[in-house]
N, C-alpha and C positions, 0 to 999 in steps of 0.2 A: 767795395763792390758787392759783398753779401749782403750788407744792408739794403741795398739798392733793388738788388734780385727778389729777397725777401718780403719788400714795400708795392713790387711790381706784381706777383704774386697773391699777394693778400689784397691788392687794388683788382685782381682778374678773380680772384674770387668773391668779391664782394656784387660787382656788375656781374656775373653768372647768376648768384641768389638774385637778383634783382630782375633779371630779366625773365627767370624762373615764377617769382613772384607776381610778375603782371602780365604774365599769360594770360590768353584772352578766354582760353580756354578754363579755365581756373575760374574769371569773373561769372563767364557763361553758365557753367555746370554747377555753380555754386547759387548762384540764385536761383536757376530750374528746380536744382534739388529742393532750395529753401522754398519757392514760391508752391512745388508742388507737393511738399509733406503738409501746409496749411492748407492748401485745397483739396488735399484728398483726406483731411482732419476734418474741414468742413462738409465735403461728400458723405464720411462715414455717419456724420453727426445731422442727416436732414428733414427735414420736417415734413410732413404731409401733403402740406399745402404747398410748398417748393415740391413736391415729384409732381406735384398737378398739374403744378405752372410749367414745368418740363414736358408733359407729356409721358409723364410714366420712363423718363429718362433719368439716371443718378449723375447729371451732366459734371456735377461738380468733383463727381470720385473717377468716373474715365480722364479726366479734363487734366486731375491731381497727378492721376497713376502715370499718365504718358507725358507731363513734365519729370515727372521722380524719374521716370524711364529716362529721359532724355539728358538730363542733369548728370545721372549717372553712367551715362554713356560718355558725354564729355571730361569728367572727371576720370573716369576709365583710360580715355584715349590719352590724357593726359601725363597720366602714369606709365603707362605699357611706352608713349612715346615722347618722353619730354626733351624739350629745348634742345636743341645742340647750338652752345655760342660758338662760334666763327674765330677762328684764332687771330691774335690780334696784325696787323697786317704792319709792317715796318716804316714809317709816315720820314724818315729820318735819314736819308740817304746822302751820301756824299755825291758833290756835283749836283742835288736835285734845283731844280729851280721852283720859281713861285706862279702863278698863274698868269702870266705875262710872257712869262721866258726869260723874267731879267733872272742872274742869279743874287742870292739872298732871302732865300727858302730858308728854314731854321735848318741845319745843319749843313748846308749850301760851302761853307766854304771855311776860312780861318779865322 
């Protein structure tokens, strides 16, 4: 039965990192950051004739700063409030039945 507890265990840790992992908030904050350290690379780095065609605006470094802002805003939230996975809920009952009401649900009977 240790084995058993120990396999169940390390199977409930496994889906926790995983569902950690594909937080949406992770995908989100992670590309903003990405997308907005190159646009505000591009902002700091612009030419002449790009502030002209702007209107005397550095569109590309406000446009950078406030994804980097945003990016790491989600990333932030993500840390300060991560996942809580849901305890596993007991699917396995004696007497349970199956979607019918016959019984013969797994653990339904002998």
């Amino acid at each position: 039965m240790s084995d058993l507890h120990k396999e169940v265990s390390e199977l409930e840790g496994r889906s926790a990192t995983a569902a950690r992992l594909f937080d949406i908030r992770l995908i989100i904050g992670g590309l903003f950051t990405l997308y907005g350290v190159i646009v505000t690379v591009a902002g700091v780095f612009v030419s002449d004739a790009d502030m002209e065609k702007a209107e005397g605006v550095n569109i590309n470094l406000w446009t950078g700063l406030a994804m980097l802002a945003l990016g790491l805003f989600f990333l932030g939230w993500m840390k300060l409030r991560p996942t809580e996975i849901p305890p596993p809920t007991p699917t396995e009952e004696p007497g349970a039945t199956d979607e019918a009401g016959a019984p013969g649900a797994p653990g339904a009977g002998k």
